[in-house]
Phi, psi and omega in degrees: 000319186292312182295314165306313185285319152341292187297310142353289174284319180278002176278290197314308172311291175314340196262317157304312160302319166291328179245054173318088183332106181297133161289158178262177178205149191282138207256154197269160163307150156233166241330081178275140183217139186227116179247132171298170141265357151194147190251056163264144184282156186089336195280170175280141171201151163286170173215106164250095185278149184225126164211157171248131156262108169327334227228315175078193184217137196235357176191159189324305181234071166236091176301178127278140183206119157258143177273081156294025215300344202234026165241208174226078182311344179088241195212019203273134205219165170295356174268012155239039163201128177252121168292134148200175199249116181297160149278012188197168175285040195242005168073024219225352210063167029267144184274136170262113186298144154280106176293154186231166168203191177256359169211150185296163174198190163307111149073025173212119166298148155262109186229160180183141196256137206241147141358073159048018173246130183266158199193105177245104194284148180258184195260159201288007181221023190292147190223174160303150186043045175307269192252140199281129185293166169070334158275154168276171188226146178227127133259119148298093197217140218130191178259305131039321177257190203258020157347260049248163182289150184225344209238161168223175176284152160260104199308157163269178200283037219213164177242007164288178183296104178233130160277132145249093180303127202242096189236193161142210195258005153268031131123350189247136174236167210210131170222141167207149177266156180243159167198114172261201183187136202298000182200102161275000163281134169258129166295092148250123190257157178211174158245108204268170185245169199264118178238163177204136184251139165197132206199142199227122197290297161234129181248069194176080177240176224182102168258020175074235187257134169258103206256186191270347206259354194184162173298144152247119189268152199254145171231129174315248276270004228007022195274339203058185180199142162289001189239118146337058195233350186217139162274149206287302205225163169255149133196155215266159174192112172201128166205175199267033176273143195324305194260015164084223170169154159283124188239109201227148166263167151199157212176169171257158150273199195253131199231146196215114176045212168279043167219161208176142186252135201304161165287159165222170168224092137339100170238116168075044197239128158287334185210025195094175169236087177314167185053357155240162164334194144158146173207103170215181181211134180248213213198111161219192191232162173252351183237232174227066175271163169272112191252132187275159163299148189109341182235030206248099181266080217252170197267328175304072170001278207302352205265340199279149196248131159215138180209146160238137179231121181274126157074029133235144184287107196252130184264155221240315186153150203230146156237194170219359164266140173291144206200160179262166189300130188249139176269099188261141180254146187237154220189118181235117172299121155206165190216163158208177200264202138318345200215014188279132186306142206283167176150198188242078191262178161202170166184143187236146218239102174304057182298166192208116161266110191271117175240149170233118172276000000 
């Protein structure tokens, strides 16, 4: 009998050497990543971690537990912190949200902060692929999460190196390092300098012979024209000042020795009142200045505004805004009577750009 139970043991012994018994062992995290809203040191920052576990979590108590130890959780509670399960290990979405409470409960994680150790409870009814082995997981903690968050971590206060470890029972570990610094913002300045463009196309215009039978338009060649049809002159306007600018004229009307022909003010008139006086002038843009009423030269003939105000200074267009360079076209109007004096008349008329800076 002793020698069979001998023989006994030593099969067995033998069969134990050959057939060891495996330990299990905790499968390591893979791409853990924790991105900051800032890494100054001492500061309040947000923490959005990311890891894929191998291993997943398949029941109530294969917690998670990350280690803050070398940090200050605060006043930081689950309603600043969010769980969720990516659909693939690729860390990318799309996310499956996790319900939280400060304690697990049916279909709700637990989460709660210790001496700065965070501890993520599954729900009391947690199964295989509460969270799915080979996916990734991202936690939140901060305002950042959809609480809504309100408390943040306090980084510590140093410019070293700090580990942090990510263990528990449900069997995958994990380590990733921080590193602050005292200031992670950089200042950058520039200087823009304050300009203005102003530029008048032609200052020699003309309306040639001015008769009693019909309207006359002033033209770059000065020769004139019977027709509204080219504006006499341009001028360009463009700065970058804060308030934009003003564009204002000043002048006689056109005076021939002590005589002179009236001014007018016009509304919705294509050509005036041939056999009277008249001298005005009208106004339109390629952008979007403000042309005052009185001056509004428009694709309608019969709808255009013509004025003139002699030896006061009258704004012509405005922005109120920085504005790129604009093109206003000037359209100059006369008439005369029957009895109006024969001369030369002319008058040179003075524009002015005004920017506010």
């Amino acid at each position: 009998m002793i020698k069979k139970i001998s023989v006994f043991l030593l099969v067995f012994a033998l069969a134990f050497m050959y057939f060891p018994i495996k330990p299990a062992y905790a499968a390591n995290l893979t791409s853990i990543s924790d991105t900051l809203s800032t890494l100054t040191q001492g500061a309040l920052a947000n923490h959005t971690l990311l890891f894929v576990t191998p291993t997943g979590v398949e029941s109530s108590t294969d917690t998670i537990i990350i280690d803050f130890t070398d940090f200050t959780d605060g006043s930081v509670a689950f309603g600043d912190i969010d769980i969720a399960e990516d659909d693939d290990g690729g860390c990318d979405g799309t996310w499956t949200q996790k319900t939280l409470a400060a304690t697990a409960a049916a279909g709700t994680w637990g989460a709660v902060f210790a001496s700065d150790i965070l501890t993520l409870t599954p729900p009391t009814d947690a199964a295989s692929g509460e969270i799915d082995a080979g996916y990734c997981v991202q936690v939140e903690i901060g305002t950042h999460a959809a609480g809504p968050g309100t408390n943040q971590i306090t980084s510590p206060a140093d410019t070293n190196t700090h580990v942090i470890e990510i263990t528990g029972a449900f069997g995958d570990t994990g380590k990733f390092a921080l590193d602050f610094v005292a200031d992670d913002s950089v200042n950058v300045t520039a200087t823009v300098d304050p300009s203005i463009t102003f530029a008048i196309s032609d200052t020699a215009i003309g309306f040639g012979t001015l008769v009693s039978a019909n309207a006359r338009w002033a033209t770059a060649d000065a020769l004139g024209a019977a027709s509204d049809s080219a504006a006499a002159h341009t001028i360009s306007i463009g700065t970058n000042a804060t308030d934009g600018y003003i564009v204002t004229y000043y002048g006689a009307t056109l005076t021939s020795g002590s005589d002179t022909i009236d001014v007018a003010g016009l509304t919705d008139n294509a050509d005036g009142n041939p056999g009277t006086e008249e001298f005005a002038m009208g106004f339109s843009t390629d952008g979007d200045t403000t042309i005052p009423a009185g001056y509004d030269h428009n694709a309608t003939p019969a709808s255009r505004d013509w004025t003139f105000v002699a030896s006061t200074l009258t704004t012509i267009a405005s922005e109120t805004v920085p504005t790129a360079t604009e093109t206003i076209s000037a359209f100059y109007l006369g008439n005369i009577a029957a009895n109006t004096e024969a001369g030369s008349y002319s008058t040179d008329i003075t524009y002015i750009a005004t920017a506010t800076f």
